[in-house]
BABA-896300 format. One record per residue (C-alpha): residue in three letters; x, y, z. Coordinates in steps of 0.2 Angstrom, whole numbers, plus 5000, padded with zeros to 4 digits. Example, Ala and Ser with C-alpha at 12.3 -4.5 7.8 and 13.67 -1.06 7.14 Angstrom:
REM BABA-896300
Ala506249785039
Ser506849955036
REM end
This chain:
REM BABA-896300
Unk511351105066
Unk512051275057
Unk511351365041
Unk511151525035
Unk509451565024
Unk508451735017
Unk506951775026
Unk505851785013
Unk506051585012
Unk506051555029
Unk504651665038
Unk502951615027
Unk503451425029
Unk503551445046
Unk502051555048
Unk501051385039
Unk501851275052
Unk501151375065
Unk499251385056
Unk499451195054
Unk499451195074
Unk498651325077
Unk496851255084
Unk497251085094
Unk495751015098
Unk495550985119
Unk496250845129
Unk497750825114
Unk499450825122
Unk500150985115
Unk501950955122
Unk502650885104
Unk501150945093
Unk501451125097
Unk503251115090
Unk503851125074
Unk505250985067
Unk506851075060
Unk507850965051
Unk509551015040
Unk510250865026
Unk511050855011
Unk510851035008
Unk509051025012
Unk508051125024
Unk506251045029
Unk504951105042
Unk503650985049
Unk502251005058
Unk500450895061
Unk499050915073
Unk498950705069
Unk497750725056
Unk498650825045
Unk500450845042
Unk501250965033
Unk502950995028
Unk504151115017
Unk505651095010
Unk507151205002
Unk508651204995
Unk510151275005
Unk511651394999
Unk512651385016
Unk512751255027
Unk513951225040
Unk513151065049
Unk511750985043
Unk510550895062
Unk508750945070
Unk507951005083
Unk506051045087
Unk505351215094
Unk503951315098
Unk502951345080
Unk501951505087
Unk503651575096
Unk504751525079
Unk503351625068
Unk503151765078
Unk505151795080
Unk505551785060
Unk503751885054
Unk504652045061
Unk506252035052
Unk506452105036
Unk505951975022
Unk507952025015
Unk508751975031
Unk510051855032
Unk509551725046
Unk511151625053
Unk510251495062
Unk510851355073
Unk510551255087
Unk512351185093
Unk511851175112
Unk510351055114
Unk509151205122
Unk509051335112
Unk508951385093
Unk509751525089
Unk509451665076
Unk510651795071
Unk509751925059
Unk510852015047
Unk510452175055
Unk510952135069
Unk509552065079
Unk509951925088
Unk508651785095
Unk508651655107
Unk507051515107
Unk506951365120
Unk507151195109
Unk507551005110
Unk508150845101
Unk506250805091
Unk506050645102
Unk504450565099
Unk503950695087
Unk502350625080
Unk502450615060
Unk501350505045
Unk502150395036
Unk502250465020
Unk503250325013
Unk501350225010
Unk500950154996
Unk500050284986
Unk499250204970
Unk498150304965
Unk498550464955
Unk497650634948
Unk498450794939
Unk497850954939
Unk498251114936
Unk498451204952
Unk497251344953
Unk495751224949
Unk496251154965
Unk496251284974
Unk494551364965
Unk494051194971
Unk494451204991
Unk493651404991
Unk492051364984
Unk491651184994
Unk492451255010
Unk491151355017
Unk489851215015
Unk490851075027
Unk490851085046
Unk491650975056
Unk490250935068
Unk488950915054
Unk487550745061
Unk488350655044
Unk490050595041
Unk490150625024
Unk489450795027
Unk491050835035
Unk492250835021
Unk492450885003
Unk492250764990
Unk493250764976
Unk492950624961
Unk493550584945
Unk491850574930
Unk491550474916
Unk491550634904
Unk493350654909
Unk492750804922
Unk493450804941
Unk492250874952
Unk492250934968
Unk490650944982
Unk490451014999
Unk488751015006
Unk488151045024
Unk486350965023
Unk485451125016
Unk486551195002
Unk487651124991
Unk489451194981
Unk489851084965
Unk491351144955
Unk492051054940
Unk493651064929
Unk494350964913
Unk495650854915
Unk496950824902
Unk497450664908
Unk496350544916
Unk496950434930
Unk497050254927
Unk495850204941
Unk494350284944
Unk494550424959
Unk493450444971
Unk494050514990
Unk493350635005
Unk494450755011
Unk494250815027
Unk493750995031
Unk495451025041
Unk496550945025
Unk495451065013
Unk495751235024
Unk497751195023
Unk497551125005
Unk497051315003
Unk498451415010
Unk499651315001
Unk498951324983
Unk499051454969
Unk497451524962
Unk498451584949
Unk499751444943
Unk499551334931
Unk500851204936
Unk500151054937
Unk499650964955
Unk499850794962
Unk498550714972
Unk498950544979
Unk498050414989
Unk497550274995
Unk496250185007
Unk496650275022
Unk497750465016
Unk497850565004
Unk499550674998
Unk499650834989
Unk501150914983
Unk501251104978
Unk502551254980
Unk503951154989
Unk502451085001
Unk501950905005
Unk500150885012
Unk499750715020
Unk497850715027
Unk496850545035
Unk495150535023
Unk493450495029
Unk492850335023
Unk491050335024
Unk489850325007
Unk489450504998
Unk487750504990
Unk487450514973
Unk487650704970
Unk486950674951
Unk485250604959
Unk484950774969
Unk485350904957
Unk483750954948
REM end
């Protein structure tokens, strides 16, 4: 594997790679997790990373590419090495000798990180069957994920305490709830195309803090949100999202709000 690629487009996606992994729970193997899947084809560059209950990946068109592979390294140490180059550095990146990914800076710098073939690198399967579809405009999305965020915890006594819930209304709204048992965030935006199934999904708290980092409060581009039983995908600014959802029933939020 050999390509060359501005920093600008290759330090923030690899900063996100290493947030996605950033706070493993205890007792998970961090041998693979802790790792960040580099893969070169058809002219494509795409990170990947997952803590197994969410994965995310990036991908991006290449100008110069001698030889397409993959390899898996160290997220934190891959971060950390590129966030101090200049974002107009020219990286020439390769890893040629099955142990260690090598980045030549344009000024000069030259870096050397321990990495492997991605054996066993754990990944979702994003290739599920997704039926279920919604569009919206990006920064509702993420006005969505800031205002319910701070009213879901992970060790809430109630599942369904534990997530965001996001729904699709009768009045052709989509709404979004996050409550922690004593206070409760409802935000609501108007869609201008309603999906042909009702929707109606839980989001987990970790699939809602990396839903955030990778949306636009400002753009207007249009966002896909995919699911089915089990996952849910979102798709935004070269980013895939793919999170397990919590399937426990939500309450009637109508029946609570005076």
């Amino acid at each position: 594997m050999k390509f060359k690629i501005i920093n600008a487009d290759f330090s923030q996606p690899a900063a996100m790679m290493a947030y996605v992994i950033g706070t493993l729970p205890p007792g998970r193997d961090e041998s693979v997790i802790r790792n960040v899947k580099i893969t070169v084809a058809d002219r494509q560059l795409t990170l990947q990373a997952t803590d197994e209950t969410v994965q995310l990946s990036y991908t991006v068109l290449l100008s110069e590419v001698e030889e397409g592979g993959s390899c898996m390294v160290g997220a934190r140490q891959l971060a950390d090495t590129v966030k101090e180059l200049d974002n107009t550095s020219l990286l020439d990146i390769s890893f040629t000798d099955s142990s260690n990914l090598t980045i030549q800076a344009s000024d000069g710098s030259r870096f050397k990180i321990n990495a492997s073939e991605p054996l066993n690198f754990p990944t979702f399967t994003q290739n599920d069957e997704m039926p279920q579809v919604t569009r919206l405009p990006q920064k509702h999305l993420k006005y969505f994920t800031d205002m319910c965020l701070p009213y879901v915890f992970v060790d809430a006594f109630r599942e369904y305490l534990r997530g965001m819930r996001l729904e699709t209304m009768p009045d052709g709204t989509f709404q979004a709830v996050g409550c922690d048992g004593h206070r409760l965030a409802l935000a609501k935006a108007r869609l201008t195309e309603m999906p042909a199934n009702p929707l109606g999904l839980l989001i987990t708290r970790r699939m809602t803090e990396v839903m955030g980092r990778i949306l636009d409060d400002k753009s207007e581009a249009p966002v896909e949100l995919r699911c089915n039983e089990g996952k849910c995908m979102v798709s935004a600014n070269g980013y895939v999202l793919v999170g397990r959802l919590l399937t426990c029933p939500y309450p009637m939020i109508d029946s609570i709000i005076p």
